[in-house]
N, CA, C and O atoms as a MOPAC input file, in Angstrom:
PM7 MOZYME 1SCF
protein

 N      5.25400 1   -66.07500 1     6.59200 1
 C      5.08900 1   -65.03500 1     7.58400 1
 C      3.98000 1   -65.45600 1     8.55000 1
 O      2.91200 1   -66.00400 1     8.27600 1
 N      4.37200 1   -65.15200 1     9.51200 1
 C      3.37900 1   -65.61900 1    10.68800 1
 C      2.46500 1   -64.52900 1    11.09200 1
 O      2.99700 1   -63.47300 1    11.43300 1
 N      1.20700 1   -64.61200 1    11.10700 1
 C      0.16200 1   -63.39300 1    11.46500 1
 C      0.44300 1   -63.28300 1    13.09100 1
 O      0.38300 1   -64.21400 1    13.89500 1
 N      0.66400 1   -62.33300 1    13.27900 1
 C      0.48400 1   -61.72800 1    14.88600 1
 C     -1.02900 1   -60.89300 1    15.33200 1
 O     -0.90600 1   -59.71100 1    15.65300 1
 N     -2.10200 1   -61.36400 1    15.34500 1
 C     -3.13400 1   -60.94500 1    15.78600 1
 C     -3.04900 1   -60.16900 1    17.39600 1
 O     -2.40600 1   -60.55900 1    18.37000 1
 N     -3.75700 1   -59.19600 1    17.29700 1
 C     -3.38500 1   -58.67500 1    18.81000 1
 C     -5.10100 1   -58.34500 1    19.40100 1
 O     -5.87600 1   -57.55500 1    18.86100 1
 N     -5.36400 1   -59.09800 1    20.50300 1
 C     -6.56000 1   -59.21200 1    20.83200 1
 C     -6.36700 1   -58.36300 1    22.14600 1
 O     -5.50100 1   -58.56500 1    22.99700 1
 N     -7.33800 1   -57.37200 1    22.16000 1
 C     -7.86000 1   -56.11600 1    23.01800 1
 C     -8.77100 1   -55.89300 1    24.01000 1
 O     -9.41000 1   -54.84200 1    24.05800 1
 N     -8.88700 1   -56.71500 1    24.75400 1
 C    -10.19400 1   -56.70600 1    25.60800 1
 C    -10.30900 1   -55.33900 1    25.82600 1
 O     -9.48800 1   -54.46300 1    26.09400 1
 N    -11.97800 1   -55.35500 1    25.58400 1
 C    -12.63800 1   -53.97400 1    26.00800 1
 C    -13.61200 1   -54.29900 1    27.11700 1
 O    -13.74900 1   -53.34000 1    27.87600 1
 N    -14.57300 1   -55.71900 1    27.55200 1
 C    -15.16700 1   -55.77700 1    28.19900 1
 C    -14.54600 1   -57.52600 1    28.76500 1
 O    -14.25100 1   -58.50400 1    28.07800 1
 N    -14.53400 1   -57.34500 1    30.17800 1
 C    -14.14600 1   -59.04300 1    30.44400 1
 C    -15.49000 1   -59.82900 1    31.33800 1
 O    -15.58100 1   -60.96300 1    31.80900 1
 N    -16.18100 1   -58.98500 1    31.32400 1
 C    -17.49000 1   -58.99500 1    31.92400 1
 C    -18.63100 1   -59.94600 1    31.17300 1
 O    -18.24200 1   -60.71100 1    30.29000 1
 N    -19.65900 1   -59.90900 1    31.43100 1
 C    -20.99500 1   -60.76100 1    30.32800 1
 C    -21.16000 1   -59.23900 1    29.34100 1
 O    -21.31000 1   -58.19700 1    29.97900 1
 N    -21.13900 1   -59.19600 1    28.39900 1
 C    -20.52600 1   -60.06700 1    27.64900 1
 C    -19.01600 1   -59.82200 1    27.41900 1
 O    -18.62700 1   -58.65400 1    27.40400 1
 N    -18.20700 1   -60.74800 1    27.25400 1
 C    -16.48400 1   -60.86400 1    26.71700 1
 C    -17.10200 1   -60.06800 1    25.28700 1
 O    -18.08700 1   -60.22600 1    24.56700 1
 N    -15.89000 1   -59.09700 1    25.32700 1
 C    -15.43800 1   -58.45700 1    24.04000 1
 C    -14.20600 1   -58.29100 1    23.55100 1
 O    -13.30200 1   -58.62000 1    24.31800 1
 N    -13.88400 1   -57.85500 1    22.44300 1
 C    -12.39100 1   -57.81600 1    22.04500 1
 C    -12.80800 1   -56.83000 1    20.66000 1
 O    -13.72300 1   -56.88000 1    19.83900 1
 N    -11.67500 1   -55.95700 1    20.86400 1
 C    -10.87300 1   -55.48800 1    19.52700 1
 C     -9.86900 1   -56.41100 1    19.18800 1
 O     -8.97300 1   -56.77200 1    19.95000 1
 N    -10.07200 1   -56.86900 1    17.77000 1
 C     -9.46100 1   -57.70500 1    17.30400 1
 C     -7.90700 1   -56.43300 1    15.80300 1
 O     -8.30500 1   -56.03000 1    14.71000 1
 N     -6.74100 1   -56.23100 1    16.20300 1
 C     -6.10800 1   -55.91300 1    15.69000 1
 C     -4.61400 1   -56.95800 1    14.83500 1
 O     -4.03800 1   -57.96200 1    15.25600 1
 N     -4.38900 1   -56.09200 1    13.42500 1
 C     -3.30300 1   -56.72100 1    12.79100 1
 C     -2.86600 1   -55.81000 1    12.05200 1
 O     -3.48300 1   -55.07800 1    11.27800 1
 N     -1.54900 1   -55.86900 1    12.34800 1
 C     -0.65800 1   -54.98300 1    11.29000 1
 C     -1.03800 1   -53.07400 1    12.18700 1
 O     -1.10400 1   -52.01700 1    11.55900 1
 N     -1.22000 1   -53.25000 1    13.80100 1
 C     -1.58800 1   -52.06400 1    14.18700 1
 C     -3.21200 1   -51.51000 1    13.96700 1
 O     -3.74900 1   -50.64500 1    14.65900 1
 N     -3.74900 1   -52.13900 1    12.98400 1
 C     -5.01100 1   -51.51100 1    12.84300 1
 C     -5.82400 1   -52.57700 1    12.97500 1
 O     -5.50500 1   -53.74400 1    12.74800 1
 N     -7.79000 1   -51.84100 1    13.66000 1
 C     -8.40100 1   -52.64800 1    14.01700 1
 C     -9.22800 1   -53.32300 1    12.67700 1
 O     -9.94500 1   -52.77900 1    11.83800 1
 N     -8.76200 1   -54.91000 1    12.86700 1
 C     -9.81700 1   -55.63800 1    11.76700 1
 C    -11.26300 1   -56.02600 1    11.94500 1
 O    -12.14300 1   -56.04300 1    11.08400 1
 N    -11.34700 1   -56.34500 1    13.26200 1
 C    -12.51500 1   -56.93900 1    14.32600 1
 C    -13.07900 1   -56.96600 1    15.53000 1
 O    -12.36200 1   -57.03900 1    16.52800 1
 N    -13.86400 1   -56.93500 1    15.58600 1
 C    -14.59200 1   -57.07400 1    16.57000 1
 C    -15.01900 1   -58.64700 1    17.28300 1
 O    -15.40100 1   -59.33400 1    16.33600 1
 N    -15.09600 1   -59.46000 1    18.57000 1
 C    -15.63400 1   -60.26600 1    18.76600 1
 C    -16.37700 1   -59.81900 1    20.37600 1
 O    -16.06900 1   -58.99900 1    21.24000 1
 N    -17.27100 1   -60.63200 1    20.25700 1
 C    -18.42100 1   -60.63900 1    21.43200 1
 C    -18.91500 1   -61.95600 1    21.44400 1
 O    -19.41200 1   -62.57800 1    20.50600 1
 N    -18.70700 1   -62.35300 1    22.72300 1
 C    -19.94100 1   -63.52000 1    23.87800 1
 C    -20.67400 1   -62.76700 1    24.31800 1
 O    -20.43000 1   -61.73000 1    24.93500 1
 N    -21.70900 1   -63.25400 1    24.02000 1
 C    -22.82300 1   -63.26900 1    24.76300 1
 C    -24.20500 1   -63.88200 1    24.98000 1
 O    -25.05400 1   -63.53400 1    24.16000 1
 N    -24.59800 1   -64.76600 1    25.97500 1
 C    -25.45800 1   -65.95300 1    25.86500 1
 C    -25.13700 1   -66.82600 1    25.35200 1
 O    -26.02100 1   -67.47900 1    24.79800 1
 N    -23.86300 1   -67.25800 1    25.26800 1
 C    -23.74400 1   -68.33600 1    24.69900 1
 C    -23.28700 1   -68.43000 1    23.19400 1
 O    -22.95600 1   -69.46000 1    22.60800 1
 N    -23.33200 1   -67.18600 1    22.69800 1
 C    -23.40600 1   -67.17800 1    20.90300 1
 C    -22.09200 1   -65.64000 1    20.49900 1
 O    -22.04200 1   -64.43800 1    20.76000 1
 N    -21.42500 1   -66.42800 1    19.91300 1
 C    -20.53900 1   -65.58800 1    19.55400 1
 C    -20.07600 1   -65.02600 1    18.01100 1
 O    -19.96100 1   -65.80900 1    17.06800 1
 N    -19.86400 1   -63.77700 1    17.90300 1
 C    -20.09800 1   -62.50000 1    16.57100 1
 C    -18.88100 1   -62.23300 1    16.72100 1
 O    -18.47800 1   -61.87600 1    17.82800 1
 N    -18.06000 1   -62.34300 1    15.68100 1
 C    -17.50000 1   -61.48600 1    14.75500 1
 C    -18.03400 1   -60.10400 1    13.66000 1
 O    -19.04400 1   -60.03400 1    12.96000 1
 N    -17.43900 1   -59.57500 1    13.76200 1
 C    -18.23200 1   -58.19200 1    13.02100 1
 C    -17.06700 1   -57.28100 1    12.09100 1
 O    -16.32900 1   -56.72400 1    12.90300 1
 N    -16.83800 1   -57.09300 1    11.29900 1
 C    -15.46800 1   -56.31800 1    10.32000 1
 C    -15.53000 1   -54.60400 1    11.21500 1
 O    -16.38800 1   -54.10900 1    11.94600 1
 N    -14.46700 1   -54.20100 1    10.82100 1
 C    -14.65600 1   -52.61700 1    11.11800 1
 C    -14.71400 1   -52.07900 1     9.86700 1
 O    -14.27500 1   -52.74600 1     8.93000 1
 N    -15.16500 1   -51.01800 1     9.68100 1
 C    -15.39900 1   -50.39600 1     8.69700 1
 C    -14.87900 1   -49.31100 1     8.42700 1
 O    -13.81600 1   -49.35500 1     9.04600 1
 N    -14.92500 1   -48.40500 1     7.93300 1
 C    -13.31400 1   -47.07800 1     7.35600 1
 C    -13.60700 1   -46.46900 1     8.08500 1
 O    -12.67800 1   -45.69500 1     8.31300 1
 N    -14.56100 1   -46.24400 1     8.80700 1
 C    -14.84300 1   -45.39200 1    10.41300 1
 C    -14.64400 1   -45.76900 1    11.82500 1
 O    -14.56600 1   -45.11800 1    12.86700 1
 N    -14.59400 1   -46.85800 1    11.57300 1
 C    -14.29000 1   -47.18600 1    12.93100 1
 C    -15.38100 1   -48.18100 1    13.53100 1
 O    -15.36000 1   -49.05300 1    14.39900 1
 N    -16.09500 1   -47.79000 1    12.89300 1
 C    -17.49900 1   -49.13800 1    12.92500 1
 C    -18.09300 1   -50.49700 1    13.17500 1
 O    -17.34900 1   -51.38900 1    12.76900 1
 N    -18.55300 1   -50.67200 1    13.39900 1
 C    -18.78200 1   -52.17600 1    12.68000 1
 C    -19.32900 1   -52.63900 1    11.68600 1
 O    -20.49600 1   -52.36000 1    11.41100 1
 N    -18.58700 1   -53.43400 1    10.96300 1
 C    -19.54400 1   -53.55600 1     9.95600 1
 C    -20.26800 1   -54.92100 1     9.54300 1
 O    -21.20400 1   -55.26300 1    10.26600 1
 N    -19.95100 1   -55.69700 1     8.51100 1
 C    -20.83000 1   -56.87300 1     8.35800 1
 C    -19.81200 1   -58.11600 1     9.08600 1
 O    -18.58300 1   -58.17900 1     9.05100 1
 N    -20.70600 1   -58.98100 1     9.69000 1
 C    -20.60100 1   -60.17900 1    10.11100 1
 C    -20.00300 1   -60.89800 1     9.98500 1
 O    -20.49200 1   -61.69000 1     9.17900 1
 N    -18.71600 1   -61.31200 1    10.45900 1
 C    -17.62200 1   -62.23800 1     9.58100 1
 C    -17.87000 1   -63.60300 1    10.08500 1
 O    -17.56600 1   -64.56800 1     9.38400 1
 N    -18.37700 1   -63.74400 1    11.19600 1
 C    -17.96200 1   -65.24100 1    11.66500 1
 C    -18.98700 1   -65.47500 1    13.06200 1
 O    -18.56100 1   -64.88400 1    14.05400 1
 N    -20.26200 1   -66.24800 1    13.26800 1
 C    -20.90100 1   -66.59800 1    14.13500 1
 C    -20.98900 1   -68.09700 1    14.83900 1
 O    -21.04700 1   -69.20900 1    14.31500 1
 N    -20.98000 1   -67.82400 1    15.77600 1
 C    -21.04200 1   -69.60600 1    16.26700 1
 C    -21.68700 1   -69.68700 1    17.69600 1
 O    -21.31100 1   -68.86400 1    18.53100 1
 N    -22.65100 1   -70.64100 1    18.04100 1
 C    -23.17400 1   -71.24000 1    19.48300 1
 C    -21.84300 1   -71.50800 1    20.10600 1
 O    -21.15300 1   -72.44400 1    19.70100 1
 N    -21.52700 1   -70.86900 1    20.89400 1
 C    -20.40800 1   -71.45100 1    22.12600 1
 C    -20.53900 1   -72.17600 1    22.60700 1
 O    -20.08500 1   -73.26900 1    22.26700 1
 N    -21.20800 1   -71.99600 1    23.63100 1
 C    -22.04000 1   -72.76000 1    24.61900 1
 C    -23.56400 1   -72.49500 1    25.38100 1
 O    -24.14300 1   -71.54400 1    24.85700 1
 N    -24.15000 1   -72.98000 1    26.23600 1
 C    -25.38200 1   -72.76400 1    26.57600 1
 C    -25.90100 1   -70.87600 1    26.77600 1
 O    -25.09400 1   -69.94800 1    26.82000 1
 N    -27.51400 1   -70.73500 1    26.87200 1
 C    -27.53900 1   -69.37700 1    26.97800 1
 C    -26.97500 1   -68.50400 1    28.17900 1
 O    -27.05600 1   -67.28000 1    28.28600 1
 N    -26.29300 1   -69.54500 1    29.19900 1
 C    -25.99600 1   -68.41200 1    30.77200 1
 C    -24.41300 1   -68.05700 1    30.19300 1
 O    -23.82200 1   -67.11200 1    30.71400 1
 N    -23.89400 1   -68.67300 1    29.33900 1
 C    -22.04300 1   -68.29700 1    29.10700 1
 C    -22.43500 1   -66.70600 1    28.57600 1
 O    -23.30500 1   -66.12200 1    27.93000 1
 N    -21.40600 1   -66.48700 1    29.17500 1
 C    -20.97100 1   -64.85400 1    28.76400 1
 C    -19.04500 1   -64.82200 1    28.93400 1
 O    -18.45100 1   -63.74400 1    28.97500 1
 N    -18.51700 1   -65.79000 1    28.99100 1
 C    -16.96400 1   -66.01300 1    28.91700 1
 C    -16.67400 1   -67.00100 1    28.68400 1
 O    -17.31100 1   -68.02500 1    28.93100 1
 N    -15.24200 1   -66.86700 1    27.95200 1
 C    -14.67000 1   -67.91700 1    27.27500 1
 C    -14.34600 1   -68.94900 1    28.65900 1
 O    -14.31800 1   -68.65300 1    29.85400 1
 N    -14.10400 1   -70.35400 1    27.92800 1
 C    -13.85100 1   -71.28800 1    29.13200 1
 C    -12.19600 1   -71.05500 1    28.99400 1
 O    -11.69700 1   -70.65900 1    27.94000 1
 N    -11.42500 1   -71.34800 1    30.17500 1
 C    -10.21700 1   -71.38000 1    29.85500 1
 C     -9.25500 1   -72.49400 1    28.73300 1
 O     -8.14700 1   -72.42600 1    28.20000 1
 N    -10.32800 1   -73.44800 1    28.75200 1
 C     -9.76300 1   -74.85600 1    27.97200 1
 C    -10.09000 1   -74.51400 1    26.92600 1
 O     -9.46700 1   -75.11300 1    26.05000 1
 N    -11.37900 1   -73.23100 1    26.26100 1
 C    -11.28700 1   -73.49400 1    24.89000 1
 C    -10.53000 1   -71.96000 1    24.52600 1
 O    -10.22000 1   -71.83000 1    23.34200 1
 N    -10.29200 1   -71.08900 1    25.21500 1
 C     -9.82800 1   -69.61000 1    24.80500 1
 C     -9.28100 1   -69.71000 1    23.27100 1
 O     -9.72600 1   -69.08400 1    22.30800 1
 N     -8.29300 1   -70.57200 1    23.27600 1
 C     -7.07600 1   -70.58300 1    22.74900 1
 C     -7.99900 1   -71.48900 1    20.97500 1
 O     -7.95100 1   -70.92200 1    19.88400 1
 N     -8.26400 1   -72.00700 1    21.05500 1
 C     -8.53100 1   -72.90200 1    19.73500 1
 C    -10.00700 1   -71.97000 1    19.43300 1
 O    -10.33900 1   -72.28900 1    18.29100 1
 N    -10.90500 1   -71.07400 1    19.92200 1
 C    -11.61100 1   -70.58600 1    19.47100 1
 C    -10.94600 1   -69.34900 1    18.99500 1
 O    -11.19900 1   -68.92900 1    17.86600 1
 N    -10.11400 1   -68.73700 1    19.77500 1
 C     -9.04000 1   -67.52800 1    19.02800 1
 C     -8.83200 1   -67.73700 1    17.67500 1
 O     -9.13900 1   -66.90200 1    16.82400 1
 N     -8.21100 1   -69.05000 1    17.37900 1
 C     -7.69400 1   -69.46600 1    16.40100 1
 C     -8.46700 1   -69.29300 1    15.44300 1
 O     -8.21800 1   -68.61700 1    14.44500 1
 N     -9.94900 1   -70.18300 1    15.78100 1
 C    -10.69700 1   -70.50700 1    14.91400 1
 C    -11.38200 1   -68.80800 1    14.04900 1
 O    -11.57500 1   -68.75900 1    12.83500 1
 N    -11.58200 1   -67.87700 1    14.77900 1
 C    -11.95200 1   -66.57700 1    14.72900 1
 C    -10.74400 1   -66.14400 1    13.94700 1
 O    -10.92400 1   -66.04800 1    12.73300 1
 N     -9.50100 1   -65.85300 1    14.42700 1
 C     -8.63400 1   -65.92000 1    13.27800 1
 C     -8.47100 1   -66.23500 1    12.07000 1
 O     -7.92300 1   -65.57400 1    11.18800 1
 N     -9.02700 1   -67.42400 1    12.00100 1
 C     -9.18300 1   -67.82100 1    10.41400 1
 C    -10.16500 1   -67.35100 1     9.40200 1
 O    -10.07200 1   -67.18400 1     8.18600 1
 N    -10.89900 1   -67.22700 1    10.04700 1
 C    -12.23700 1   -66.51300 1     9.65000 1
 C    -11.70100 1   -65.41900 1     9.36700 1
 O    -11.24500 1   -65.47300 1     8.22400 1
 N    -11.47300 1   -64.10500 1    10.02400 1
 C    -10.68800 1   -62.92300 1     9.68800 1
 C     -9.88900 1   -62.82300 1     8.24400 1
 O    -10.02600 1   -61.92900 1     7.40800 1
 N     -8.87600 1   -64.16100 1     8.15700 1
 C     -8.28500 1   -64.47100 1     7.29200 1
 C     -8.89400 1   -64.64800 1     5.70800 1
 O     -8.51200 1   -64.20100 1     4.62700 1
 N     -9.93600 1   -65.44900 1     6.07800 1
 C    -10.53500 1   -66.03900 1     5.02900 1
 C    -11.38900 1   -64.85300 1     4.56100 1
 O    -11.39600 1   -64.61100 1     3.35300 1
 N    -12.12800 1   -64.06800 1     5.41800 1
 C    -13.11300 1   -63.06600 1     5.06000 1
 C    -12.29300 1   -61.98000 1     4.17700 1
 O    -12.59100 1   -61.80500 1     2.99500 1
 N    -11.13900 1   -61.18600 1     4.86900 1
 C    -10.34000 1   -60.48900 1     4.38300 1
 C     -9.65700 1   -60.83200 1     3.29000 1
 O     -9.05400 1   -59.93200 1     2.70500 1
 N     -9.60500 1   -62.00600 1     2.84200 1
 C     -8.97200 1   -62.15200 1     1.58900 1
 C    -10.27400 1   -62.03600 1     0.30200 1
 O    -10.31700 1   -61.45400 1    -0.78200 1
 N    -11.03900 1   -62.71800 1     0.90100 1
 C    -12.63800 1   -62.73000 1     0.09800 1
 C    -12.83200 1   -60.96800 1    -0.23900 1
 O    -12.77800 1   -60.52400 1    -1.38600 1
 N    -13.04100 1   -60.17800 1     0.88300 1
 C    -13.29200 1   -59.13300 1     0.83700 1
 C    -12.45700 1   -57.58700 1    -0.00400 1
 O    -12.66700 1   -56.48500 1    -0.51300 1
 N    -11.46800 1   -58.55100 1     0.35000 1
 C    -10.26000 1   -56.77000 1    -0.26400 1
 C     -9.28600 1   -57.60900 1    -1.45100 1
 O     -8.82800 1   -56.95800 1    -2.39000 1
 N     -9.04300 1   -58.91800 1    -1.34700 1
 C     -7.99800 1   -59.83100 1    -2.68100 1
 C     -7.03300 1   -59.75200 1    -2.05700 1
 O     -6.30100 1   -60.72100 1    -2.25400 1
 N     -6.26900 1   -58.35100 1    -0.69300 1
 C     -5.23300 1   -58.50600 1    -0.46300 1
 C     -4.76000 1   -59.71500 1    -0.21700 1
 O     -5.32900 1   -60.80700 1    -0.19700 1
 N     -3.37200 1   -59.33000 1     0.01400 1
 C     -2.28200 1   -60.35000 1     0.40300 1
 C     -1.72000 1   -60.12500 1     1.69700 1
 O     -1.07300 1   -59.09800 1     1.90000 1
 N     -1.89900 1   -60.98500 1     2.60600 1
 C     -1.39100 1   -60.62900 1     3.64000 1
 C      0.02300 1   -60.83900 1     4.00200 1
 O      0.44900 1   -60.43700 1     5.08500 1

């Protein structure tokens, strides 16, 4: 089965944000900003909750994805999701 992640921009501005959704409901959160980019879980409220996945992008003035890397950092954030959520709940996706 192939995961269909559905990414939500909420801000396209400094900083890039996203609701990160699967299966209809929200799993994540991601944010640029300065250069350094957060993953964050949602929580049974709607929340955010702990930290799934951090990484230096690029220098401190980035506040958006480059177009050449959009796509393989998606991914990479994806996996993370993957990996966290299985760590976290045992489900099966």
């Amino acid at each position: 089965m192939k995961l269909e992640f559905d990414w939500r921009c909420t801000c396209s501005a400094c900083p890039e944000q996203y609701d990160i959704y699967l299966f209809g409901r929200p799993v994540a959160y991601f944010r640029l900003r300065w250069g350094y980019i957060t993953v964050a879980e949602y929580d049974e409220y709607g929340s955010f909750g702990n930290k799934i996945f951090e990484m230096v992008y690029h220098d401190s003035t980035c506040g958006s994805l480059y177009t050449e890397d959009e796509e393989s950092i998606k991914r990479r954030v994806e996996q993370e999701i993957i990996k966290h959520w299985l760590k976290q709940t045992g489900e099966q996706l």
